[in-house]
C-alpha positions in Angstrom: 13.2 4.6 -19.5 13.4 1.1 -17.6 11.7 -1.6 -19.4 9.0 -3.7 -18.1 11.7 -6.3 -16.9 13.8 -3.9 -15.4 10.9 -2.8 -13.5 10.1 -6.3 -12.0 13.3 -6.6 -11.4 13.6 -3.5 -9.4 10.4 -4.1 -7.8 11.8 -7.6 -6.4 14.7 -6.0 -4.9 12.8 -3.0 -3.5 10.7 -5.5 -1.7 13.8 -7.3 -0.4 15.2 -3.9 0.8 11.9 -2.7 2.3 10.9 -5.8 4.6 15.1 -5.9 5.7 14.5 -2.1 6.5 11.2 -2.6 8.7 13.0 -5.3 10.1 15.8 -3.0 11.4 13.4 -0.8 12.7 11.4 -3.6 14.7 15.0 -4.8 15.9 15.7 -1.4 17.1 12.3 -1.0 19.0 12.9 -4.1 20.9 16.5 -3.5 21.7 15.5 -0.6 22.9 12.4 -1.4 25.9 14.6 -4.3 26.7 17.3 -2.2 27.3 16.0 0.7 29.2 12.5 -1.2 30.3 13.7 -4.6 31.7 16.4 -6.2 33.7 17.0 -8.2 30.9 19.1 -5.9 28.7 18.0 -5.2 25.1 20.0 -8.6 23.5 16.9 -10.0 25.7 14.3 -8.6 23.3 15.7 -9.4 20.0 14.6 -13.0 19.6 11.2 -12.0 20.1 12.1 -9.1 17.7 13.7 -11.8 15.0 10.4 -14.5 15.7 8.0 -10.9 15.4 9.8 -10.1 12.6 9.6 -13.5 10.6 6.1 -14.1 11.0 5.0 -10.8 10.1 6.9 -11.7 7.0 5.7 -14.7 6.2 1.7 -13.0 7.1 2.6 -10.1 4.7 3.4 -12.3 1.8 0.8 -15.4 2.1 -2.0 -13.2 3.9 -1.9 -9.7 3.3 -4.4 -9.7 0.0 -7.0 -11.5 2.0 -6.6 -9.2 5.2 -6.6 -6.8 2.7 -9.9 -8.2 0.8 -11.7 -8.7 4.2 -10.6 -4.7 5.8 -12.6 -3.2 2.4 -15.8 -5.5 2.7 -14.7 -6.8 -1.1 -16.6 -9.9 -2.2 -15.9 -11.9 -5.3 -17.8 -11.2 -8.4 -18.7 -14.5 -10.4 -18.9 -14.6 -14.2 -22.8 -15.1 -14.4 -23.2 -11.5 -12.3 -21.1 -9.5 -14.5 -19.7 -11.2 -17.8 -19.3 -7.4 -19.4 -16.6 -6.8 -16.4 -14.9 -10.4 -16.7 -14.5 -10.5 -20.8 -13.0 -6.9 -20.1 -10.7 -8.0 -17.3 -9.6 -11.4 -19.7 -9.0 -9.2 -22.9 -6.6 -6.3 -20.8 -5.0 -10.0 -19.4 -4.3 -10.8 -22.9 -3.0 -8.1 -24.0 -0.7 -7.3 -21.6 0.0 -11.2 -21.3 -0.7 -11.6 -17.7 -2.8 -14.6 -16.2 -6.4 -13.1 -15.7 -6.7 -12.2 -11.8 -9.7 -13.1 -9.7 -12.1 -9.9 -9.5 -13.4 -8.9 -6.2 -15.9 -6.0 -5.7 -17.2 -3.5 -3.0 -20.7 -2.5 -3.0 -20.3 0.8 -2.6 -21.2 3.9 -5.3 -18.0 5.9 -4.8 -15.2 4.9 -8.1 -12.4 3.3 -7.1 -10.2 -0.3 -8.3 -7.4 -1.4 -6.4 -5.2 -4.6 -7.3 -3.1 -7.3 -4.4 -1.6 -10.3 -4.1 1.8 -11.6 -3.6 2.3 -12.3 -7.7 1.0 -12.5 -11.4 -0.7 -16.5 -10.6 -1.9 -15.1 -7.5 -3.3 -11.8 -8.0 -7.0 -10.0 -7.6 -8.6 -7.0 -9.0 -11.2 -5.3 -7.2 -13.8 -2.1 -8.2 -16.2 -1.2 -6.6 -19.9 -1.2 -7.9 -19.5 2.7 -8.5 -16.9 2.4 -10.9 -18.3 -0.5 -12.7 -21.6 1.3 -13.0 -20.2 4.7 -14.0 -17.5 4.7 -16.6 -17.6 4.0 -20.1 -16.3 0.4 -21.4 -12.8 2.3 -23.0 -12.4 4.2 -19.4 -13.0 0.8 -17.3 -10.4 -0.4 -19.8 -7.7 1.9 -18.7 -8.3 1.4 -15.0 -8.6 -2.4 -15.4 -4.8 -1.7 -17.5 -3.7 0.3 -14.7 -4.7 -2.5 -12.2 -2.6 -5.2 -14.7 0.1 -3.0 -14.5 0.5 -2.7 -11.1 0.4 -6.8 -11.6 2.5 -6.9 -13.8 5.4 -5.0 -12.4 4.9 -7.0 -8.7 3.6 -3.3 -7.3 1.2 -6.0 -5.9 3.7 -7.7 -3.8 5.7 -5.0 -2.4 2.4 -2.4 -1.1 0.2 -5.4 0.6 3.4 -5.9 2.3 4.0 -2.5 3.0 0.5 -2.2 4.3 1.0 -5.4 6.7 4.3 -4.0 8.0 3.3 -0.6 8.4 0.6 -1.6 10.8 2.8 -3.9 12.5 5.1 -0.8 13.3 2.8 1.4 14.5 0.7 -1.5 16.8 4.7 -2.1 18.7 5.2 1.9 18.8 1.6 2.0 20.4 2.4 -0.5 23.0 5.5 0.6 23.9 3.8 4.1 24.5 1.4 3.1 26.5 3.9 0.9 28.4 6.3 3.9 28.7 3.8 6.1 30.4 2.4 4.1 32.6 5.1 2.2 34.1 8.1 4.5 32.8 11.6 3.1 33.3 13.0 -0.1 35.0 16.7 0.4 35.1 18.7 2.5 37.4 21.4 4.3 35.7 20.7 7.9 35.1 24.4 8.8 33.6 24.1 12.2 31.4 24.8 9.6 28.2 22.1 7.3 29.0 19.3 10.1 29.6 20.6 11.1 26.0 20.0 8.0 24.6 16.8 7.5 26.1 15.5 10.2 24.6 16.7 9.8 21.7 15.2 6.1 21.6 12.0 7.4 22.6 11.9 10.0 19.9 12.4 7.6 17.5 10.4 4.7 18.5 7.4 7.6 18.4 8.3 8.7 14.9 8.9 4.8 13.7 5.5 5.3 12.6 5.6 8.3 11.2 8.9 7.0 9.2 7.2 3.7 8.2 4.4 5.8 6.5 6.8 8.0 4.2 8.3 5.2 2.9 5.5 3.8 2.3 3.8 6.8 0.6 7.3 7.9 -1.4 7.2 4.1 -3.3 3.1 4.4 -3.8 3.8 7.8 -5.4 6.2 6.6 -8.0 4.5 3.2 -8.5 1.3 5.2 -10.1 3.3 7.0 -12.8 4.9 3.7 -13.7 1.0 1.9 -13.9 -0.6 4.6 -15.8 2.2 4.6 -18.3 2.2 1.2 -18.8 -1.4 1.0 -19.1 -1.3 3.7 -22.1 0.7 0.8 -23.9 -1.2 -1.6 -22.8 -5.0 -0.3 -24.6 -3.1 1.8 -27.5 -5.5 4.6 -26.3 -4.3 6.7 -23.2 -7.0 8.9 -22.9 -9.2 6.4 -21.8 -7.5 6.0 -18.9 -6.8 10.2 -18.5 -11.1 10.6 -18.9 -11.5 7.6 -15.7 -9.2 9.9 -13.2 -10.6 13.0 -14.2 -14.6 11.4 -13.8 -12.7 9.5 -10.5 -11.2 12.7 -9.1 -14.3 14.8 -9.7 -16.3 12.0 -7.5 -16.9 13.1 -4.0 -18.2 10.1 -2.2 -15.9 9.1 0.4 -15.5 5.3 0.1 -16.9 4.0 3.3 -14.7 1.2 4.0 -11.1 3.0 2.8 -8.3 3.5 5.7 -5.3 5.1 6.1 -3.4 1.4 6.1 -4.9 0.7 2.7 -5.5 4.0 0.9 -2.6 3.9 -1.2 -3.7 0.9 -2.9 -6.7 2.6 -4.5 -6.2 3.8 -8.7 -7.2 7.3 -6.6 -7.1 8.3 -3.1 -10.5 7.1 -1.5 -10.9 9.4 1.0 -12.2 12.7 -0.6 -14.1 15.9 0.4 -11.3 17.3 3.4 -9.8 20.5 2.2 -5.9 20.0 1.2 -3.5 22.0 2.4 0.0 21.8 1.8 0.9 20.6 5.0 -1.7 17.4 4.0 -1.1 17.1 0.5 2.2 16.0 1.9 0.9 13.2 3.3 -1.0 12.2 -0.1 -1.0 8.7 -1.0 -1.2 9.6 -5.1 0.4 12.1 -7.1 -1.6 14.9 -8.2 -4.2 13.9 -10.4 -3.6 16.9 -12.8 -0.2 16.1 -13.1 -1.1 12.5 -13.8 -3.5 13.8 -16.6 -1.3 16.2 -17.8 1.1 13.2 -18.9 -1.3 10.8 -20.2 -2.7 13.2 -22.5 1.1 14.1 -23.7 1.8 10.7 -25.1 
């Protein structure tokens, strides 16, 4: 099993990989509508692909926590309004010898935590007032050492940039739809290959977005099993952690200001209360909390 360096390590390179991936697929967007939608040809498109790409970037990895904070209506929580919550948050820092992260919270009574920020010295926790109100001080522990994990391991880093990119995606796939409908093509060559390949573009500039959400969802999957884990080491006592998902998973308020951009930041999915099917649970942003559970309680 990697180690805790090994994971950071990984984590680092993943985010490399991932932002030179959505990259690619921005490049390919824009080649493509300059190719087939202006007069221009595509290499007409790809600077404002490269300066589109580079800013979102640079957004993603100074701004996306704060977008982030400001999408779920999360406020900061000072020391004098909840000292319980901060001496808990400082001794999980301690013990899993992490700098103690600013703590945000949602006033809202459904349970859910999420952590984001671009590193360790720049990182936030944030509950909401459900969680803090409803779980026992050894079941808050194990979320708040879920949370640290996450920290810990630069989860943080690579999923707010995720989120930022993945929006991105989808905004340029939306405009270019509208765009294709409305004013359809601009150039004049209607060869058998390049009907092909304009199909074939707009197939996959349709499913970009589609695309940019597995990825995302496949690396939030996998980063929960790693958090929970680490959190059992971190509090010695892994069934604290096991009793918060079962209490979280058996809560059915639907946190109000949760989205499909930032659900997979959330200790549990916060949108509850649909009916699952299989074609859905695809589509899950977590693992199955059973399974999750199951493993805590084996260690």
């Amino acid at each position: 099993m990697p180690n805790v360096y090994q994971n950071i390590s990984s984590n680092k390179r993943d985010t490399v990989v991932v932002f030179t991936l959505f990259t690619a697929i921005i490049f390919a967007i824009c080649w493509f509508i300059g190719e087939y939608f202006t007069e221009y040809g595509g290499a007409s498109l790809l600077g404002l692909a490269f300066i589109f790409s580079g800013l979102s970037g640079l957004f993603s990895y100074f701004n996306s926590d704060k977008v982030i904070l400001a999408v779920s209506g999360a406020k900061e929580l000072k020391y004098e309004d909840a000292p319980e919550v901060h001496k808990l948050v400082e001794n999980m820092s301690i013990a899993s010898g992490i700098p103690k992260p600013k703590i945000y919270v949602i006033n809202d009574s459904s349970m859910n935590a999420f952590a984001t920020g671009r590193d360790p010295q720049h990182s936030v926790i944030c509950f909401t007032t459900g969680i803090i109100q409803r779980l026992e001080r050894r079941e808050l522990e194990g979320v708040i050492a879920h949370e640290m994990s996450h920290i810990g391991n630069y989860d943080i880093r690579l999923m707010s940039i995720v989120s930022i990119l993945v929006g991105g995606i989808s905004l340029l796939a939306d405009w270019f739809t509208r765009g294709f409908f409305f004013r359809g093509r601009r150039r004049d060559d209607d060869s058998y290959v390049s009907v092909i390949i304009l199909l074939v573009g707009v197939i996959l500039i349709l499913l970009s977005p589609l695309i940019a959400t597995l990825i995302k969802l496949a690396i939030s999957r996998k980063r929960e099993y790693l958090a929970d884990s680490t959190a059992a080491l971190i509090t010695r006592y892994p069934k604290g952690l096991a009793d918060a998902l079962r209490k979280i998973s058996q809560d059915t308020e639907v946190l109000e200001t949760a989205n499909s951009a930032t659900a997979h930041l959330y200790i549990s999915d916060p949108v509850r209360g649909k009916k699952k099917n299989k074609l859905s649970s695809f589509f899950d942003t977590h693992p199955p909390v059973e399974e999750r559970i199951r493993r805590l309680e084996s260690m």
